[in-house]
C-alpha positions as CSV (number, residue, x, y, z in Angstrom):
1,X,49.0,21.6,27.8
2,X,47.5,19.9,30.7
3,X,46.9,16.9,31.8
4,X,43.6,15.6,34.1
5,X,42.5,13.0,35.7
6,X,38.9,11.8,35.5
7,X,36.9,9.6,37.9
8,X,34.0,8.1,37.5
9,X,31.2,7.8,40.0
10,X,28.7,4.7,40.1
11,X,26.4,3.6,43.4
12,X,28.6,6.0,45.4
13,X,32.0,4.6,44.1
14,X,34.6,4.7,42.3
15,X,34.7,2.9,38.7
16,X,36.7,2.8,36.0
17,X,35.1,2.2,32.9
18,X,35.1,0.5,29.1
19,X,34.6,3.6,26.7
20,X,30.8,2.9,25.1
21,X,30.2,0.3,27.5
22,X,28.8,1.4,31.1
23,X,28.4,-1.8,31.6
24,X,31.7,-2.8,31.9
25,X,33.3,-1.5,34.8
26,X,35.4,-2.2,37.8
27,X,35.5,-0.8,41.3
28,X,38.2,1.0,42.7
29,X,39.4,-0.4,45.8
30,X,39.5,3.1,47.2
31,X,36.7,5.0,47.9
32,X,36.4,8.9,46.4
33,X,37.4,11.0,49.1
34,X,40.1,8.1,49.7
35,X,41.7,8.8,45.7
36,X,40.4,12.7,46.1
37,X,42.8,13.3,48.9
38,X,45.6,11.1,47.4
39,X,45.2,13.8,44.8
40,X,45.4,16.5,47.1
41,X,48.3,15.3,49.1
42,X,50.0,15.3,45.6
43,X,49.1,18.4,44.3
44,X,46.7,17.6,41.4
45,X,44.6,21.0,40.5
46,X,41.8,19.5,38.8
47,X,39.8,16.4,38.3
48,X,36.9,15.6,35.7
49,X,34.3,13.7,37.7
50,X,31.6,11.8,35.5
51,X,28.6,10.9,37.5
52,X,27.6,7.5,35.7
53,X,24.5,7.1,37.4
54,X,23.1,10.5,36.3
55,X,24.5,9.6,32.9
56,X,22.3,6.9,32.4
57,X,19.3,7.9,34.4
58,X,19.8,5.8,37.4
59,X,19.7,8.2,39.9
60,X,22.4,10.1,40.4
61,X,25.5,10.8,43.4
62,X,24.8,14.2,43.9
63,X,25.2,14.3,47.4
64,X,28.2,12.7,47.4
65,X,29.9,15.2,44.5
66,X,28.8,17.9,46.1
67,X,30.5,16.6,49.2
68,X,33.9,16.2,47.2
69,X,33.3,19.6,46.2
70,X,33.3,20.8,49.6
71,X,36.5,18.9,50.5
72,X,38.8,19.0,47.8
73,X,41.4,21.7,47.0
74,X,41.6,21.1,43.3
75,X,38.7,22.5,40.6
76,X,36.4,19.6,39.8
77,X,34.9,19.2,36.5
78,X,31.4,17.6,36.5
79,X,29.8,16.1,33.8
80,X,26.8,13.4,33.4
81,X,22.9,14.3,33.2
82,X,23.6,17.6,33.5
83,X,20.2,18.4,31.4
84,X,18.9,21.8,33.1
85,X,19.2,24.7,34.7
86,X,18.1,23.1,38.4
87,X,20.7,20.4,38.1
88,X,23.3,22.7,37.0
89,X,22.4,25.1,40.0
90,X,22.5,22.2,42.4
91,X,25.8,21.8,41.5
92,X,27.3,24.9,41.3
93,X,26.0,25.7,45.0
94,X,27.7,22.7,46.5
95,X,30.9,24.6,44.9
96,X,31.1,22.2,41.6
97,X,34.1,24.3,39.6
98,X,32.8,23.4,36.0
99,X,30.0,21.7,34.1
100,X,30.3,19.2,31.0
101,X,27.1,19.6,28.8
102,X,26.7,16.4,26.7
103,X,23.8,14.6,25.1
104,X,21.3,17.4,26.1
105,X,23.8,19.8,23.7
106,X,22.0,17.3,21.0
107,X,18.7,16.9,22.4
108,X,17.9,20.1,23.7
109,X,20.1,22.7,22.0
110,X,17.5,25.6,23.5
111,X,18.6,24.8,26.9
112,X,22.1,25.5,25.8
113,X,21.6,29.1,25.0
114,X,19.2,29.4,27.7
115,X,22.4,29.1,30.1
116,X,24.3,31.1,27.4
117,X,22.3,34.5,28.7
118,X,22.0,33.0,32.1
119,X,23.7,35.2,34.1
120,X,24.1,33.2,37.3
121,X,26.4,30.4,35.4
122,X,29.5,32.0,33.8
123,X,29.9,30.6,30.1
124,X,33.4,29.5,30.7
125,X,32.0,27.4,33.5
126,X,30.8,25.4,31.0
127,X,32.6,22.8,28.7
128,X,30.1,21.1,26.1
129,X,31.2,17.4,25.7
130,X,30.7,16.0,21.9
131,X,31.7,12.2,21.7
132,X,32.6,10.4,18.7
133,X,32.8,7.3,16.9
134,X,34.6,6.9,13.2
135,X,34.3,10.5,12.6
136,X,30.6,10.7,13.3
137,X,29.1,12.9,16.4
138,X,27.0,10.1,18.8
139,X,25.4,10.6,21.9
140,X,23.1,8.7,24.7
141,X,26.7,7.5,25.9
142,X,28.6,6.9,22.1
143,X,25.0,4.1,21.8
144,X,23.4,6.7,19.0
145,X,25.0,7.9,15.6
146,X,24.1,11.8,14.6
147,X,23.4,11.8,11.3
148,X,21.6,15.6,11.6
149,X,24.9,17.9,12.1
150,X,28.4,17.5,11.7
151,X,31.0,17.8,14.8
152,X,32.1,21.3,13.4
153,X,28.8,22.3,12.8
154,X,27.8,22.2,15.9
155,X,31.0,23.5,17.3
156,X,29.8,26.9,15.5
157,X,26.4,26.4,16.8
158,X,28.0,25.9,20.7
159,X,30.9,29.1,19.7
160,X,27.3,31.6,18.5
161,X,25.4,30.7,21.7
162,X,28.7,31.7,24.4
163,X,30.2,28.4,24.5
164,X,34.3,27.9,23.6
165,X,35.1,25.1,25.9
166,X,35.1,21.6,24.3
167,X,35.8,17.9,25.2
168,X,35.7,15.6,22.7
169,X,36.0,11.9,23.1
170,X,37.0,10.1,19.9
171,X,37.3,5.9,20.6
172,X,37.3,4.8,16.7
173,X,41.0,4.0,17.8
174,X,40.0,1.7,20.1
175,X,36.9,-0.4,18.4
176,X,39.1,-0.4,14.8
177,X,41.6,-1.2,17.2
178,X,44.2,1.5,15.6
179,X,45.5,2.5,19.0
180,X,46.1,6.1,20.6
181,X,44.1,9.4,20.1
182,X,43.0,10.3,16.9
183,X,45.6,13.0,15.9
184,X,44.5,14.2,12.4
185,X,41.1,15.3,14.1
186,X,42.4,17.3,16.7
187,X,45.0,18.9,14.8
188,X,42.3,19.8,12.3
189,X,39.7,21.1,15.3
190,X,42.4,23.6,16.6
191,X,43.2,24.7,13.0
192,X,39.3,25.2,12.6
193,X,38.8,26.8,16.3
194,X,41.6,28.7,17.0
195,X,39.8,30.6,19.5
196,X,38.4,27.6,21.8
197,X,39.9,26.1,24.3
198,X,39.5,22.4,23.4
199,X,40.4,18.9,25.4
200,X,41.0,15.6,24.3
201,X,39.7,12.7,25.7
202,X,40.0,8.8,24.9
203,X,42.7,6.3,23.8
204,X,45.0,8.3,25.3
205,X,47.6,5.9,26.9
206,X,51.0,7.4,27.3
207,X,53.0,10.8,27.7
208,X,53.7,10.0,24.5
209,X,50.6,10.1,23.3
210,X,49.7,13.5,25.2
211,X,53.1,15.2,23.4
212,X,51.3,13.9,19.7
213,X,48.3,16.3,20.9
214,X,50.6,19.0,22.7
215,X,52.3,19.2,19.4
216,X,48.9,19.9,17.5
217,X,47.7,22.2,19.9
218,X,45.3,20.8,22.2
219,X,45.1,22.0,25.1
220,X,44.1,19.6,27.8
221,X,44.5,15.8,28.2
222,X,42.0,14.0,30.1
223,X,42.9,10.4,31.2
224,X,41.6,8.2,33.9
225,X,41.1,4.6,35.3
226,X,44.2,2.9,35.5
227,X,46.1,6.0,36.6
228,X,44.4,6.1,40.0
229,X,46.0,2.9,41.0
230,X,49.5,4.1,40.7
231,X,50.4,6.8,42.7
232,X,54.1,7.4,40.9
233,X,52.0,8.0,37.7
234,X,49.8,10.9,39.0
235,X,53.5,12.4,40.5
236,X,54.4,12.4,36.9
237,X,51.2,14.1,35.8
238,X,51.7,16.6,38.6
239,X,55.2,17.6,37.3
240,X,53.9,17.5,34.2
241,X,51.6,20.4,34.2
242,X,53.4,22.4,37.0
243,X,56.3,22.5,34.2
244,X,53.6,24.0,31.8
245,X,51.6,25.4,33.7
246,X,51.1,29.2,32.5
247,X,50.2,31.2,36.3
């Protein structure tokens, strides 16, 4: 088990935001390269990056993320309007470590095994990001229900075209208001997928909580907003995976 940290990215900041809601956010005192080298000094390996802007079609920061890219020790994880193959490119040049696949997975799943027999982008460069709301697959940002294919459906789909990275963001927890990751579904995705490598992501609060999904398997924690802001926190995170931490 790991843990990362992810930081979001809107008008060339730093945000923090409400899960479904990328209109409710807050800006981080600190600038990116500012919490980036915090991060560094530290000793945090990787970092999930979501560019907001691209997420929503509102431009997009990739001239700043490629710049993090270029200045930052750790492996950064990028993920947000990542929709073709000259994006994805664009990225990898400026030395972008990974790519999350999300909505397009949905909307265009022939782009998906387009890069599976692309040979310039490495299949386990790529994570595909499935988000979820009472059990049901959404997309466009958790604002549209799936109603056409099941999560593990299109797991298999993802695992046939190359794919056996996978992120999924369950916040039921939150708008049911039953607090903390949803535990039953991950256990029962890593009983399913033995195979992929899969990370968890939303209403995940406490090391507590990240030791409910160690115990079920999962292999990655990714957490964010408030954690940036306290510096003794992302010490703890650091000790935390160097203590699991397999190489």
């Amino acid at each position: 088990m790991q843990i990362t940290p992810a930081l979001y990215i809107k008008d060339g900041k730093a945000t923090a935001f409400h899960p479904a809601g990328f209109n409710l956010i807050s800006y981080n005192e600190k600038d990116p390269y500012e919490l980036i080298s915090d991060m560094d000094k530290i000793g945090i390996r990787k970092i999930h990056l979501v560019d907001a802007d691209a997420n929503n079609k509102n431009g997009d920061n990739a001239g700043l993320i490629g710049s993090l890219a270029n200045t930052a020790v750790m492996d950064l994880q990028v993920g947000g309007g990542i929709t073709d193959l000259q994006h994805l490119k664009s990225l990898q040049y400026a030395g972008v470590d990974k790519f999350v696949l999300g909505s397009v997975v949905i909307d265009n799943f022939d782009f998906v095994k387009e890069l599976g027999e692309n040979e310039e982008v490495k299949n386990d460069k790529i994570v595909i990001g499935l988000d979820l709301i009472a059990g049901q697959l959404t997309c466009h940002g958790w604002k549209d229900i799936v109603s056409s294919i099941t999560l593990p459906q299109l797991m298999y789909k993802c695992i046939n075209a190359g794919f056996t990275n996978f992120m999924v963001s369950d916040i039921s927890s939150m708008i049911f208001e039953y607090g903390g990751p949803n535990i039953p579904l991950y256990e029962e995705l890593v009983k399913e997928f033995p195979g992929a490598h899969i990370a968890a992501s939303g209403q995940i609060f406490s090391f507590s909580d990240v030791k409910k999904l160690e115990e079920v398997g999962i292999q990655e924690a990714i957490i964010g907003d408030n954690i940036f802001r306290d510096e003794n926190l992302l010490s703890q995170i650091k000790a935390f995976n160097e203590d699991r931490r397999e190489d």
